[in-house]
N, C-alpha and C positions, 0 to 999 in steps of 0.2 A: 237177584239178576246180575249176570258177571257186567262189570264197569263200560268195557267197548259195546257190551251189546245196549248196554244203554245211552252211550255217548251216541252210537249207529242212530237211535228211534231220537233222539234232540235233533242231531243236525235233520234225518227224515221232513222233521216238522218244520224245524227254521226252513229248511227251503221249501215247504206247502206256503207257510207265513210267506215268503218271499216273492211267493208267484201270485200276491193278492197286495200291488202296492194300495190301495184303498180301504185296505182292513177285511179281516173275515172275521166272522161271527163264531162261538164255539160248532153248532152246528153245520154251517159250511166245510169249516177245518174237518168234524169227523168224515164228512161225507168224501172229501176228495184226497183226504189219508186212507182211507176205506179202498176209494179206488188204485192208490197207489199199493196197495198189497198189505196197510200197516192199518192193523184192527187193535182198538185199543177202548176199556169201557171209560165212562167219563170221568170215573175221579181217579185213574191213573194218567187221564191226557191232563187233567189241571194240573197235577203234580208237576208232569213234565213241562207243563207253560207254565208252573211258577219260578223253578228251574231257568228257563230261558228266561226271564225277566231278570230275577234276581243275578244273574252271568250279565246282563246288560247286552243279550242277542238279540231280543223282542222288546216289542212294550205291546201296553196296553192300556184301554181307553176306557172309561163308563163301570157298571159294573151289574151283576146279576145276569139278568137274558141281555141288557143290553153292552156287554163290556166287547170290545170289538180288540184284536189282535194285529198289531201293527209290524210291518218287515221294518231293521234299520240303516237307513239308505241316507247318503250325504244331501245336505238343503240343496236349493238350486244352486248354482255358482253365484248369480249376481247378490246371494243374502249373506253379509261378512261379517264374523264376530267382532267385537270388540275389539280392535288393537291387530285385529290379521291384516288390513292392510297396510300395519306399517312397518311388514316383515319385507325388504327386500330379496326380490326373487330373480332369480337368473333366470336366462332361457331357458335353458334345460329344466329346471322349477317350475317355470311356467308349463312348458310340454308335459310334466308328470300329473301336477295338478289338474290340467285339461282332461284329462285319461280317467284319473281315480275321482272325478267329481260326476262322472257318468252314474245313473242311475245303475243296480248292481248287475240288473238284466242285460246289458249292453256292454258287460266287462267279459272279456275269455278265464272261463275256467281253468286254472294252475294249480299245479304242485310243488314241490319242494325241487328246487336246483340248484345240485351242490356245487355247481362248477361257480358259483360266486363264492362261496367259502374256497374254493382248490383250487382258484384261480390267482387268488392272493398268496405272495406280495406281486405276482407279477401283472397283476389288472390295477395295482396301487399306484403310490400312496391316493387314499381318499381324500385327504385333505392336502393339497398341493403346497408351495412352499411358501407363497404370498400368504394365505390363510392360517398354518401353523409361526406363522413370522409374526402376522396379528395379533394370533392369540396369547404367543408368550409374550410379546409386549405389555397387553392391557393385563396379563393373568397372574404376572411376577412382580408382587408387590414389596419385597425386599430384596436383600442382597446379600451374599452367604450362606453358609450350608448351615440349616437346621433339622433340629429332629421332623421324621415323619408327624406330619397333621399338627404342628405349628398353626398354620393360619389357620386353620380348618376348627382349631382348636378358640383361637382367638373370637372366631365369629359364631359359637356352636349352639350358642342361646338363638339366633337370630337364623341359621343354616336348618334347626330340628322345624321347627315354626315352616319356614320357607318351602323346604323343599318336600316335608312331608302332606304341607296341603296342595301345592302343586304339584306333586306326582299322583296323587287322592282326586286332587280332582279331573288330571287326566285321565280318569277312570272313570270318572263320573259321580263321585262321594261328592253332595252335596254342603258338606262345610262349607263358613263362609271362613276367610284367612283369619278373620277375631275371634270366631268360635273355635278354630284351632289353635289359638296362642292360649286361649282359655283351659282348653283341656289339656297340652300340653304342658303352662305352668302351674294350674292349679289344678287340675283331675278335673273340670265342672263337662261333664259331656252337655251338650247341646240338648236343649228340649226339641223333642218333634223328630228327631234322628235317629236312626233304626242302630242296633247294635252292631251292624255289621260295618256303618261309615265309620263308629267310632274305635271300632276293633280296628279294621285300615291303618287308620291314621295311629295311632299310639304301636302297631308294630311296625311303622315308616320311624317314628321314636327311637323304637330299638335297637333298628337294623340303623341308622348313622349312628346310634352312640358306637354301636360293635364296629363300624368301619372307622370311624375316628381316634375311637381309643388300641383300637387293635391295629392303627397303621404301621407299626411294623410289620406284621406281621400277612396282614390281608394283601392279598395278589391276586392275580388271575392262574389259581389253583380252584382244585374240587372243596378242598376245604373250604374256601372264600365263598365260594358260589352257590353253593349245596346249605350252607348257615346262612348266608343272607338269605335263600328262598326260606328256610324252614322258620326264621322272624317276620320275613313280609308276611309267609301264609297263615300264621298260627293262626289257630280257631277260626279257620275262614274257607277251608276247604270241605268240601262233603266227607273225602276220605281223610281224616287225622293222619293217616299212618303216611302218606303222601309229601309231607312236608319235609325236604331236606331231601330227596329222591327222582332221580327221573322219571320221567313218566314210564308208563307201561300200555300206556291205553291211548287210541287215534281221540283228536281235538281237532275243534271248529275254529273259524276266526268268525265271530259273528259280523255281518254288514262287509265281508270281504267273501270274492271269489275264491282265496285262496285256499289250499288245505292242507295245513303239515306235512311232514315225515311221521311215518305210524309206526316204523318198523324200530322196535329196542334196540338192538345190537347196531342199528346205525346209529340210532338219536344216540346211542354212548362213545361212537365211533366220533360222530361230528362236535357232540361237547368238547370232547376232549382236542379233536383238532381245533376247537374255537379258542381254547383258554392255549395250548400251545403256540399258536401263532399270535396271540391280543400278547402272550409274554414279551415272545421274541422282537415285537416290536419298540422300538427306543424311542419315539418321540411321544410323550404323555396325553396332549392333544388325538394324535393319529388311533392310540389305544381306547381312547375314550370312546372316539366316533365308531371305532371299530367293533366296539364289542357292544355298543347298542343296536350297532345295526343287523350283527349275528347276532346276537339272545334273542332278540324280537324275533326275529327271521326265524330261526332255528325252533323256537318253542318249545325247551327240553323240558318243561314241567308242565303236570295238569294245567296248573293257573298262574297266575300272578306274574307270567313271564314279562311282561315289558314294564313292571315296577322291576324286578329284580335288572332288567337292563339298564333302567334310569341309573337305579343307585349302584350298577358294577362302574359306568362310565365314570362315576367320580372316585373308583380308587386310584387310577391313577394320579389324579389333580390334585387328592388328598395328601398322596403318595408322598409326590415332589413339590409340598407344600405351595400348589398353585391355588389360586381361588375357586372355590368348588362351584356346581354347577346346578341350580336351584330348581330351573326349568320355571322360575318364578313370572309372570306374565305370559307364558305361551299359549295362546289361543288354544283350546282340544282341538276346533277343526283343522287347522292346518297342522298340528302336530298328529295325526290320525292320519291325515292325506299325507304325509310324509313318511308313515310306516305304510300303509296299505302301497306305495309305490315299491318299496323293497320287497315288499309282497308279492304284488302281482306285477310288478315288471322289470324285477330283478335292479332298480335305479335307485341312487343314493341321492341325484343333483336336490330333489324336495327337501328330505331331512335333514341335507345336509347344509341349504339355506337358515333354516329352522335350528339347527344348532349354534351356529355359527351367532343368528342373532338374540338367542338366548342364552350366550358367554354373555355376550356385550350385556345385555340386562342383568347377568346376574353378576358381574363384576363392578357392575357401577353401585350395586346396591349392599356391597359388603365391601366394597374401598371406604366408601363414606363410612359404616357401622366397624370400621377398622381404625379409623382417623380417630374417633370417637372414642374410642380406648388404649389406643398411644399403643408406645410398642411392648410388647411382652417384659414382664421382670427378668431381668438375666439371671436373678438367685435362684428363683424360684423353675424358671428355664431348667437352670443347671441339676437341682435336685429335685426334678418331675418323680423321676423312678423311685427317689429313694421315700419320697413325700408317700406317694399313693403306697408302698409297703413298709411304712407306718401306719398307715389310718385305716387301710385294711386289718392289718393286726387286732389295734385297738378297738375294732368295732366286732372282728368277728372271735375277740376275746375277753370279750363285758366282764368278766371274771376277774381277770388278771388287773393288775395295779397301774392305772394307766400314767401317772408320771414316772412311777418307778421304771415301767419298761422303755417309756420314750428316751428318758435319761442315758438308761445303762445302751440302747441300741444307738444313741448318740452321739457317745465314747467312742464305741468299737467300732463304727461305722463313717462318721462325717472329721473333717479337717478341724482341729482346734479351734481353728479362727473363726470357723465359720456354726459349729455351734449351738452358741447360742440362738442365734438369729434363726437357724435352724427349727430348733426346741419353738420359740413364739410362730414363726410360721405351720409350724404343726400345731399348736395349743388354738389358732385362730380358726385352721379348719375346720377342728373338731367342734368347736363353738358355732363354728357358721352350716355343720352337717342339717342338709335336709330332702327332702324322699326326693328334690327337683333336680340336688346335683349328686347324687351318689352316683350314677354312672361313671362319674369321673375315675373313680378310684373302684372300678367294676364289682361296686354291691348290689344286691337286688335287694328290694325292699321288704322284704321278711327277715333277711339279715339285718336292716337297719333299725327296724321296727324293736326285734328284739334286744338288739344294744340299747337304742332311745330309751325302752323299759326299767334297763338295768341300769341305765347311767345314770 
């Protein structure tokens, strides 16, 4: 069955599911899909509501004749997660939120309006001059020009851990932050967890190694954007071939009114005006906010579009060695009511409360884990590049003689004086090589594995 005609018969059902806030039953469901024109026999509608479950569009309840099908609709307002009321909120926050916390029946049905992307820069700056004032204050923790992803680098044990369970579980991956420091330093996946939270999280892993180590390089180009999706989605998508690609087919936003752009040649039209304009922008905060709130907005991929937003806002901060952006303590519900407002009524005031106050958390929490480790080696500062091609060599040449070559590429390469010193900072790494830090020196672990063997 071609992909849109099947995306068409998903959303069909999510909104039968949506017109039953009390649940319906399998039978109910056929009977008033039936009357809506959509005939379907029973174990191709389960397929499609396992579908909507596993998307996080449905849920469901019980199971057998009794499993009941549930629409997903925000709690009442007065029931508040943990830690959401100590998000301050402006007016305008508070007006978005009052709107997006309606039950879904009660919200106007929208579409995509470009005039917030075309309206920019001159509906801007989003974030005003007070609030980018604030944030390069608390967000610049040294002084002088260093290499791209410096800090980013300094705190990268504690940034993969952070930001990959909080943006996992802005999604709904049920890791707990211990069960992901677990499988991300020692592989131990969690018992009781389906393979699709732990797939999640370990390509959140791979897509910050690739923005950290590749901060020279990664920007708001296709290139950047089109490789982070094709890591967040690996092995997570229905279609494989999907990953690293715009879409080609219309999407739902499940629990929202809203409904994409479905038309190709614009979704390629408005990418590209997205990453043109988040360029042309100079102040690294303003870039951030900007281009979470078009990728979300815009939806240029089957899936995974508002993790590939979380982790595009922080190439920036990455960038211009500002402290990156963890999204560590932000409640889902008010981070949810904060995109579902750019959504359905085109307003940034919610998200942009909600960003604003998860810098402040996640600066406090990586100034300390920075104090902690003092300030960078300046040696080893100075010869990053030349470090990492050395020990790439040497590992993806198990063969070859490895003091002989560090020696003679030592000579030809590094200042007399410095050497030796050189040489033992190379001889430690390779002593201290193992599968948790090879990214550093961008190996994959069949490369390393194989050296280990030969070594």
């Amino acid at each position: 069955m071609p992909k849109h005609n099947a995306e068409h018969e998903l959303r069909q059902i999510e909104q039968q599911i949506a017109s039953y806030p009390q649940g319906v039953g399998i039978t109910d469901l056929e009977k008033a899909l039936s009357v809506a024109g959509m005939v379907l026999n029973r174990r191709s509608l389960l397929r499609r509501l396992s579908v909507l479950i596993e998307s996080n569009r449905i849920r469901a309840t019980g199971v057998f004749k009794g499993r009941v099908y549930w629409p997903l609709v925000p709690e009442p307002a007065e029931i508040t997660e943990p830690g959401e009321s100590l998000i301050p909120l402006s007016e305008a926050g508070h007006e978005v939120r009052s709107y997006v916390s309606q039950p879904i029946q009660r919200r106007e049905p929208v579409g995509y309006k470009r005039d917030l992307l075309l309206s920019y820069p001159q509906s801007g700056p989003y974030l005003d001059d007070a609030i980018r004032s604030h944030l390069h204050q608390i967000g610049r923790s040294h002084q002088g020009v260093l290499p791209a992803g410096t800090v980013a680098r300094q705190v990268m044990g504690r940034l993969l851990i952070d930001l990959s369970w909080a943006s996992s579980y802005l999604e709904g991956n049920t890791y707990s932050l211990l069960e992901t420091e677990r499988l991300i330093s020692f592989g131990q996946a969690a018992e009781g967890k389906n393979a699709l939270e732990t797939q999640m999280i370990l390509n959140h892993k791979q897509a910050i190694e690739f923005l950290v180590e590749s901060a020279d390089e990664v920007g708001f180009n296709r290139y950047s954007i089109l490789n982070l999706h094709a890591l967040l989605s690996d092995n997570l998508l229905p279609n494989p071939e999907a990953c690293g690609l715009l879409r080609q087919i219309a999407v739902g936003i499940g629990g929202s009114v809203y409904t994409p752009l479905s038309t190709p040649q614009l979704l390629d039209e408005y990418f590209q005006r997205v990453l043109d304009t988040a360029a042309a922008i100079t102040d690294p905060f303003e870039q951030s906010f900007f281009a979470l709130v078009h990728l979300s907005y815009l939806q240029p991929f089957e899936d995974v579009n508002k993790r590939v937003a979380r982790l595009t806002a922080n190439i920036p901060l990455i960038g211009n060695n500002l402290c990156p952006l963890s999204f560590i303590d932000v409640p889902k519900r008010a981070y949810v009511e904060g995109i579902l407002g750019v959504y359905e009524l085109n307003r940034i005031e919610l998200l942009r409360d909600i960003f604003v106050w998860g810098y402040e958390r996640s600066v406090k929490r990586y100034l300390s884990a920075r104090e902690e480790l003092g300030e960078p080696d300046p040696f080893r500062l100075k010869y990053r590049s030349a470090l990492t091609e050395v020990i790439r060599y040497v590992v993806l040449n198990p063969a070859a003689g490895t003091q002989e070559f560090v020696n003679a590429w030592t000579t030809k390469q590094i200042p007399e004086g410095d050497r030796q010193k050189f040489i033992t900072l190379v001889q430690a790494e390779l002593r201290g090589l193992h599968e948790g830090n090879i990214a550093r020196f961008r190996l994959r672990p069949a490369e390393f594995k194989v050296w280990q063997e030969k070594a």
